[in-house]
N, C-alpha and C positions, 0 to 999 in steps of 0.2 A: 631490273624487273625480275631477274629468275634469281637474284639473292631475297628478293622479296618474296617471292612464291616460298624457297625454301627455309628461310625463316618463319614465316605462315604456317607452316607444315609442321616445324620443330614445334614450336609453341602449341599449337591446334593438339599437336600427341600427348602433350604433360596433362592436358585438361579434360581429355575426350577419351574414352575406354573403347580398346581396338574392336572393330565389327567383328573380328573372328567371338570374342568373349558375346558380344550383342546378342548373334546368333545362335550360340547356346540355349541363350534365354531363351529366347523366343519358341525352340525346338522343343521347349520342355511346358508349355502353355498346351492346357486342350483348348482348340481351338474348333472342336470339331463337335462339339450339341451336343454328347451324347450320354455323357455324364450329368442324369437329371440330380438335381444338389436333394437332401434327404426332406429337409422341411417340406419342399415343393411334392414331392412321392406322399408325403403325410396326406398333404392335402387333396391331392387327388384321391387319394383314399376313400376320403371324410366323403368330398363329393361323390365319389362312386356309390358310398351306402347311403347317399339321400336322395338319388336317382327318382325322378319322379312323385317325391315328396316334396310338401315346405320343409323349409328351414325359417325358422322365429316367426317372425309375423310374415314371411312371404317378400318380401322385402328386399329386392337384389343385391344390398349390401348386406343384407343378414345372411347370407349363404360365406361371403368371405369371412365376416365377422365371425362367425360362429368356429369356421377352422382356425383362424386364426389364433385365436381363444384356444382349442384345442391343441393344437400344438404348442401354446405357451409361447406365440411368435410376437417380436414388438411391432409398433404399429400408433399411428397418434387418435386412433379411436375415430376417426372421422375417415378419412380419403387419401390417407399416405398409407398403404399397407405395406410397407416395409422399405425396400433397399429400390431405386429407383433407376429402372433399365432401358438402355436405346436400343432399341430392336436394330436400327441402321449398324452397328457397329458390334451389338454381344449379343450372346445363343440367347434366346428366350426359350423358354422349358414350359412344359404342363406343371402347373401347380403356380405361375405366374400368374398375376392379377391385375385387370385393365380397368380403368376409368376412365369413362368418355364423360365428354363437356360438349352440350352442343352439336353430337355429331347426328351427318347425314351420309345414309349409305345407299347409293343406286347399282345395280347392277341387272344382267340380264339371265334368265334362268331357264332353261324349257322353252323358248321362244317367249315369255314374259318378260316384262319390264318390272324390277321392284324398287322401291324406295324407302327407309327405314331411315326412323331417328329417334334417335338415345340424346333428350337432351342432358339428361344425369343417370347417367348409368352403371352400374361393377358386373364385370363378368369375371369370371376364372379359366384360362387358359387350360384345356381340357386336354387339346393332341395339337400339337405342331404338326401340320402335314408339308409346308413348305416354308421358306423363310418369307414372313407376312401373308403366311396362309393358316387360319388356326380355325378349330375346332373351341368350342367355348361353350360353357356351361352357366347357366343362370337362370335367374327366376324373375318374375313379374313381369312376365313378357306375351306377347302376345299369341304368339305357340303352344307356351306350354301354362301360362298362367302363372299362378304364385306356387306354381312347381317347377324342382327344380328339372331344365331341360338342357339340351344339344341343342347349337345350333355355328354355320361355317362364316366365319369372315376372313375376307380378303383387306387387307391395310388399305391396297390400291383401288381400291371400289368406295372409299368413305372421298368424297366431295368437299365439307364441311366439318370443322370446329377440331376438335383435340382432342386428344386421349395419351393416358401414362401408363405407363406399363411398371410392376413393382415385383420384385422379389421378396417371398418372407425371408425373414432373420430373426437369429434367435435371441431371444431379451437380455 
């Protein structure tokens, strides 16, 4: 049995690259949010000088469409804005872009109960305040109207349906 371990062992090393090397790696990844990537700073840009304006026809996908466009970022013209991120696992940044499907969001605020649902909706990732705590910005809403606004979602407050989160990328 212990020539069998030790043979396991020889073999396992020819094929497998030692952890010391692994850990390299991994020491040289930011891992740490903080580095927002440049396309995503364009866009918040964009959004910041439409700040309580429309954007196109008012249209809450016309606000990403329109940066999008702007920074010359690819994207399939409909509802994939670009590179497609798990918040569970990688940084999301301001200038990220969310699509809900279906969703419902309860939560409690001021001693009020509220309830909100996006059944087709884009927002744009405005300020990360926590990990699945964001600041977001949009329009055709019921806040701010077909202007573009602020407003806070928590991940863990939606009940109901889906949403993607996307990175721009450049064409």
């Amino acid at each position: 049995m212990k020539s069998l371990i030790l043979l396991s062992s020889l073999i396992g090393g020819l094929f497998f690259t030692p952890i010391e090397n692994y850990s390299v790696k991994v020491s040289r990844l930011d891992l740490s949010c903080e580095n927002t990537p440049e396309l995503n700073k364009k866009v918040i840009e964009f959004v910041d000088s439409k700040m309580k304006k429309r954007v196109g026809r008012g249209e809450c996908w016309d606000l990403a469409a329109e940066a999008l466009k702007l920074i010359n970022a690819k994207w399939n013209g409909k509802y994939k804005y670009g590179k497609e991120v798990f918040y569970q696992s990688e940084c999301i940044f301001p200038g990220d872009i969310i699509q809900f499907e279906g969703v419902t969001v309860k939560y409690m605020k001021d001693g009020f109960f509220y309830k909100e649902k996006m059944a087709h909706h884009t927002a744009i990732i405005h300020e990360v305040k926590d990990k699945g705590h964001f600041n977001l910005a949009h329009q055709n809403t019921r806040f701010s109207g077909r202007k573009v606004g602020l407003s806070t979602l928590e991940l863990k407050n939606i009940t109901k349906g889906k949403f993607k989160i996307y990175r721009p990328i450049k064409k």
